[in-house]
C-alpha positions as CSV (number, residue, x, y, z in Angstrom):
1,X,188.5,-43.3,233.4
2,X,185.9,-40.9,232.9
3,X,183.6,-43.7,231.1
4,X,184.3,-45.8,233.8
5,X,183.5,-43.5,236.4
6,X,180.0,-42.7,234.6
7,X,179.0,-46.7,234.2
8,X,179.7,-47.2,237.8
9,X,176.8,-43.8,238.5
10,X,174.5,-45.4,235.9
11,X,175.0,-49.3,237.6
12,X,173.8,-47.1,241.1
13,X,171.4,-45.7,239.9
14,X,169.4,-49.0,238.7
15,X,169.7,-50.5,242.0
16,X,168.2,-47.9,243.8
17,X,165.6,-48.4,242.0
18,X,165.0,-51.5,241.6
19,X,165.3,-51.8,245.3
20,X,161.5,-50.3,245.8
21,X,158.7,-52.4,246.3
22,X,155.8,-50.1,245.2
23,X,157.7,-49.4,242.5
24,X,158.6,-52.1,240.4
25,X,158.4,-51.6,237.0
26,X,155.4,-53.4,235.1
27,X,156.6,-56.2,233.2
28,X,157.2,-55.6,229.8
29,X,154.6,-56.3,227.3
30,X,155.8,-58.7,224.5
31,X,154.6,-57.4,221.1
32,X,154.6,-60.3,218.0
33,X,157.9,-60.0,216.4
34,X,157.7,-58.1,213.2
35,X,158.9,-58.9,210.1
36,X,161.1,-57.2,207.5
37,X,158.2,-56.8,204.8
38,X,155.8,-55.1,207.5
39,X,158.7,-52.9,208.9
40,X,159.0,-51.8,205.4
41,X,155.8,-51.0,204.9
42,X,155.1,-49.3,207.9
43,X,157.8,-46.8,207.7
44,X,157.3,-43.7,206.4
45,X,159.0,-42.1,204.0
46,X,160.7,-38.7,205.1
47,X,158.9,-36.7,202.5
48,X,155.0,-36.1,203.8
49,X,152.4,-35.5,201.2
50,X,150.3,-32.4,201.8
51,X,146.6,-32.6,202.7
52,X,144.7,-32.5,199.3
53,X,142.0,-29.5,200.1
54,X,139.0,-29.7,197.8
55,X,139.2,-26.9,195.4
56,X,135.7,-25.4,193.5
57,X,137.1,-25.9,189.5
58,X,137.2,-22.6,187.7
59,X,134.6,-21.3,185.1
60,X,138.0,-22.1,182.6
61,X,138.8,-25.9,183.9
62,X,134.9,-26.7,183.6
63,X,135.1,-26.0,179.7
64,X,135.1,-29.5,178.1
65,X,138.7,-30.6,177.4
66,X,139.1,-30.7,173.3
67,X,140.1,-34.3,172.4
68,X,141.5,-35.6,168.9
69,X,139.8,-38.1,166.4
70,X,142.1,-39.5,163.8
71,X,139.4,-38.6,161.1
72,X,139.6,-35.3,162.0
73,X,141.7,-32.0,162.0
74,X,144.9,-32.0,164.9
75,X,143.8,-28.8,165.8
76,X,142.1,-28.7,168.9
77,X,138.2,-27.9,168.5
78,X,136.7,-25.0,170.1
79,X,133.0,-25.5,171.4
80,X,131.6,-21.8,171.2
81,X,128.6,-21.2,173.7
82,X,126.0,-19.0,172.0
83,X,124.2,-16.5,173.9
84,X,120.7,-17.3,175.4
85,X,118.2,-15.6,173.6
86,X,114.8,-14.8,175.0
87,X,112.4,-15.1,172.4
88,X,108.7,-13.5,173.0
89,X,106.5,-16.3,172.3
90,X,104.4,-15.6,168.7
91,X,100.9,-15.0,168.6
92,X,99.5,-17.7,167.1
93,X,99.0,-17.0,163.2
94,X,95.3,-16.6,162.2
95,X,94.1,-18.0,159.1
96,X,94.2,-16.5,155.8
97,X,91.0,-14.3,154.7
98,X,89.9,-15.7,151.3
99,X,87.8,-13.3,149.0
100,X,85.0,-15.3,148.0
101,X,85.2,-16.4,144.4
102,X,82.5,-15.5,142.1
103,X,80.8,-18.9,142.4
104,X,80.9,-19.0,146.3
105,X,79.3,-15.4,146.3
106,X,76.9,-15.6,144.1
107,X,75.2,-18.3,146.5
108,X,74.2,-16.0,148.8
109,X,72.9,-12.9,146.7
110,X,70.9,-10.5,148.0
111,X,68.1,-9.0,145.6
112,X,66.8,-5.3,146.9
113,X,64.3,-5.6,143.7
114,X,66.4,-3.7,141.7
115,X,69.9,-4.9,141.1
116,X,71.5,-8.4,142.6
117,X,74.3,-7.0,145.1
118,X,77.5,-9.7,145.9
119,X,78.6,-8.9,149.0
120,X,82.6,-9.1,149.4
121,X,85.1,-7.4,150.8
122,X,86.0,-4.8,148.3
123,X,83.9,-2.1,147.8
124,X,81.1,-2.5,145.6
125,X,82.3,-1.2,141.7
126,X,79.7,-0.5,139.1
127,X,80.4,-2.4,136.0
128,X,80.5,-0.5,132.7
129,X,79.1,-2.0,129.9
130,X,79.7,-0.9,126.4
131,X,77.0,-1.5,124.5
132,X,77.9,-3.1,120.8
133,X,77.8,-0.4,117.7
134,X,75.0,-0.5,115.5
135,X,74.7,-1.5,112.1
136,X,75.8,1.0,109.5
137,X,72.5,0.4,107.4
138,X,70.5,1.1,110.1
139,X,72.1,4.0,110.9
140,X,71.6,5.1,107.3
141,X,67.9,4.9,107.1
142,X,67.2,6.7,110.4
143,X,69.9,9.3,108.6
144,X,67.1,9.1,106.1
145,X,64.4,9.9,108.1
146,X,65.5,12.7,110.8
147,X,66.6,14.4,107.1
148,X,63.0,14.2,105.7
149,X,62.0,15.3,109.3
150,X,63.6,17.9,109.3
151,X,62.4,19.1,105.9
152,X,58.3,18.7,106.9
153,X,59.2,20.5,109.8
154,X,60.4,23.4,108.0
155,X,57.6,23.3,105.0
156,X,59.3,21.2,102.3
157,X,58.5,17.8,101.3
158,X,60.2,14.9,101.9
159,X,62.6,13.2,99.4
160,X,62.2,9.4,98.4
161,X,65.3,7.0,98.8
162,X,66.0,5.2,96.1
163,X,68.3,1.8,96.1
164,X,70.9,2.0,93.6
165,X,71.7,5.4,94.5
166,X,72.0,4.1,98.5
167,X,74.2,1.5,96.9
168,X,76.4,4.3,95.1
169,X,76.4,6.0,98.7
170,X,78.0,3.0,100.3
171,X,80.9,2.8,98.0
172,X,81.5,6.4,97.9
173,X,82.2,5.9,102.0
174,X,84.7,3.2,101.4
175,X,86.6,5.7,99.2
176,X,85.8,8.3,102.1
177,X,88.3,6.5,104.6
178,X,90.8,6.8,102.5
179,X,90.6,10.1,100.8
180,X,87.9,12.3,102.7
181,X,87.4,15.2,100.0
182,X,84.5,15.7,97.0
183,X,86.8,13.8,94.6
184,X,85.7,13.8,90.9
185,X,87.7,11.1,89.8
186,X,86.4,9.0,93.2
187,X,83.0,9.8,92.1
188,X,83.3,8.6,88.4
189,X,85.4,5.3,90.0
190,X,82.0,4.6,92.3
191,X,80.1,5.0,89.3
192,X,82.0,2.6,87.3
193,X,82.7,0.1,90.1
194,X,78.5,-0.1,89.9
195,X,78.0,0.9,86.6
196,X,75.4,3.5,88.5
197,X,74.1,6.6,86.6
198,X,75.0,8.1,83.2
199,X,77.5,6.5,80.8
200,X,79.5,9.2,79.1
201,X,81.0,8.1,75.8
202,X,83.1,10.9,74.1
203,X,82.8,9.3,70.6
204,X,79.2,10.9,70.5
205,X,80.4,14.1,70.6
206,X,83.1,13.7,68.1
207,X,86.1,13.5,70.8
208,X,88.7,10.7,70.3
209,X,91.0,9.7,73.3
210,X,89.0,10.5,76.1
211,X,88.5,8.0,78.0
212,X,84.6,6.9,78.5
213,X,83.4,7.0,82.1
214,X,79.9,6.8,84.2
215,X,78.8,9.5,86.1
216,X,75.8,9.7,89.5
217,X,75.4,13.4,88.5
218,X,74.3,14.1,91.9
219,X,75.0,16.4,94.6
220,X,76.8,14.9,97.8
221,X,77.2,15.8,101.4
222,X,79.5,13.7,103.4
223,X,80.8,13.5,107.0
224,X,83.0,12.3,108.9
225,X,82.6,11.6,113.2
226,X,83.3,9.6,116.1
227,X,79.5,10.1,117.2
228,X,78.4,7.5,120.3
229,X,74.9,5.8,121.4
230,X,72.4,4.3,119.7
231,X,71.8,3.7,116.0
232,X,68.9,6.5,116.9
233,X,70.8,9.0,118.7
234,X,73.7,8.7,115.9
235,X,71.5,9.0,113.4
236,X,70.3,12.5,114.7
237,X,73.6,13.6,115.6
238,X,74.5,13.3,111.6
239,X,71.2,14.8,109.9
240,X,71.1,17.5,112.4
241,X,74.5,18.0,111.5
242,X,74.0,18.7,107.9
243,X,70.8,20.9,108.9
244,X,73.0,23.4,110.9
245,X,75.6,23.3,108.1
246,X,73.9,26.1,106.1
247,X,75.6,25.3,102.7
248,X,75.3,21.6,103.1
249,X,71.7,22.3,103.7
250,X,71.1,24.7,101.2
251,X,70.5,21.4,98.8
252,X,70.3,18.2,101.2
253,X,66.9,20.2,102.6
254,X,65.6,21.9,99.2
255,X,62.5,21.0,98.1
256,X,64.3,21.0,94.6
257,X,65.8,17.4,95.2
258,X,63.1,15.3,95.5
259,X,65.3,11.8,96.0
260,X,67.9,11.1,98.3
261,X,70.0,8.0,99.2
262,X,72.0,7.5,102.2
263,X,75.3,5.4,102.7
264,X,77.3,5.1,106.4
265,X,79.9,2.7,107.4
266,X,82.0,2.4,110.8
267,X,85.5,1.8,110.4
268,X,86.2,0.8,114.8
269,X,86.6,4.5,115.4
270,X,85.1,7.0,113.0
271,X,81.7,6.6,111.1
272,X,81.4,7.9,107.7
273,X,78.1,9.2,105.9
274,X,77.2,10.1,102.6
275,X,74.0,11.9,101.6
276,X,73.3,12.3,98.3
277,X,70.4,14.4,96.8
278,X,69.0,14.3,93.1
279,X,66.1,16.1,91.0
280,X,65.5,12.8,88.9
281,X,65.9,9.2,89.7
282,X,69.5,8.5,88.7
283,X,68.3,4.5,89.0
284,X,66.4,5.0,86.0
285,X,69.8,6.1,83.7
């Protein structure tokens, strides 16, 4: 009854308005029929999607993602990022000073009238120069003459140099290196080795078993130095040497020995001399 009642109200209600004449409803407008495909596609579904708000990526999302490579390891590579270095830049390297070699120097010289000076970049050394030795024999004949020097200047005459006793001289220094003393038996060996002086054969005197030998019979002075300079200043250094020596001079500068014979020999450190001094000429016997 109720439902009936509330039809009959609605039913009423449309007259009354329909019953206006300013206000009659606009006719409907006809919209194309839509089909079941659109009508799915337009409706929405109930879930709505949430604006997408652009987001700045983070310093972590912007590292490169690590990808796989069949040839290599599964593990997931790690790019590390070195840190930025600032590096000074270098001064530019300068060439390398070269001394000048002796060839390129010497092209330019420059001559003060004296010496030739090289100019380079070391300071200037002076070169020592050792001058060769000089022969033995010539040491022995200026021995020779600073001895009969020395013997004018104090009075005495001088003493004449005989060969084969200068000869005897020279072996006697070989034997010197080796055994530096006033050896008898070294003195007879000399005298045999040259067959210099006196032969002494014991048969004349009625002695059997001694053995025969030759003898200088002379009276030596030897020495032994490691004297430097010229053959000159060597020389001097050995005769003076014996003239200071107050027993070698005691016969080397008497005017009893009236010949004398010289021998020297260099050995690459020490020089030897042997002087010896006779009243008669041993080359004679």
């Amino acid at each position: 009854m109720k439902k009936i009642i509330i039809l009959l109200l609605c039913c009423g209600v449309l007259v009354g308005m329909v019953g206006c004449g300013d206000n009659t409803a606009p006719p409907p407008i006809e919209s194309p029929p839509t089909s079941v495909s659109e009508t799915a596609i337009t409706e929405t579904p109930a879930e709505t999607t949430p604006p997408v708000t652009a987001v700045e990526p983070t310093e972590k999302e912007k590292e490169p993602i690590p990808t796989e490579c069949e040839d290599q390891a599964t593990e997931p590579t790690v790019t590390a990022t070195e840190p930025t270095v600032t590096v000074k830049p270098t001064e530019e390297p300068k060439p390398p000073t070269t001394k000048p070699t002796e060839s390129s120097a010497a092209e330019n010289p420059k001559n003060n009238g004296c010496i030739t000076i090289v100019e380079t970049d070391d300071p200037p050394t002076e070169e020592i120069i050792i001058p060769p030795k000089p022969s033995a024999d010539l040491v022995a004949q200026k021995v020779a003459e600073y001895i009969n020097q020395f013997r004018v200047e104090q009075g005495d005459v001088t003493a004449t140099v005989i060969p084969g006793l200068t000869e005897y001289c020279k072996y006697r220094c070989t034997q010197l290196k080796t055994n530096f003393a006033h050896d008898t038996a070294d003195q007879r060996a000399a005298a045999k080795a040259l067959q210099y002086g006196e032969y002494v054969d014991w048969s004349l005197y009625g002695i059997e078993g001694e053995e025969n030998y030759y003898t200088a019979n002379v009276r030596e002075a030897i020495g032994k130095g490691n004297w430097g300079g010229t053959a000159d200043e060597i020389a001097y250094s050995i005769a003076n040497g014996f003239r200071n020596s107050k027993g070698h001079w005691s016969y080397v500068g008497s005017s009893k020995y009236t010949y004398m014979a010289v021998g020297v020999m260099y050995d690459g450190y020490y020089w030897y001399v042997c002087v010896c001094m006779d009243s008669e000429n041993t080359d004679l016997k």
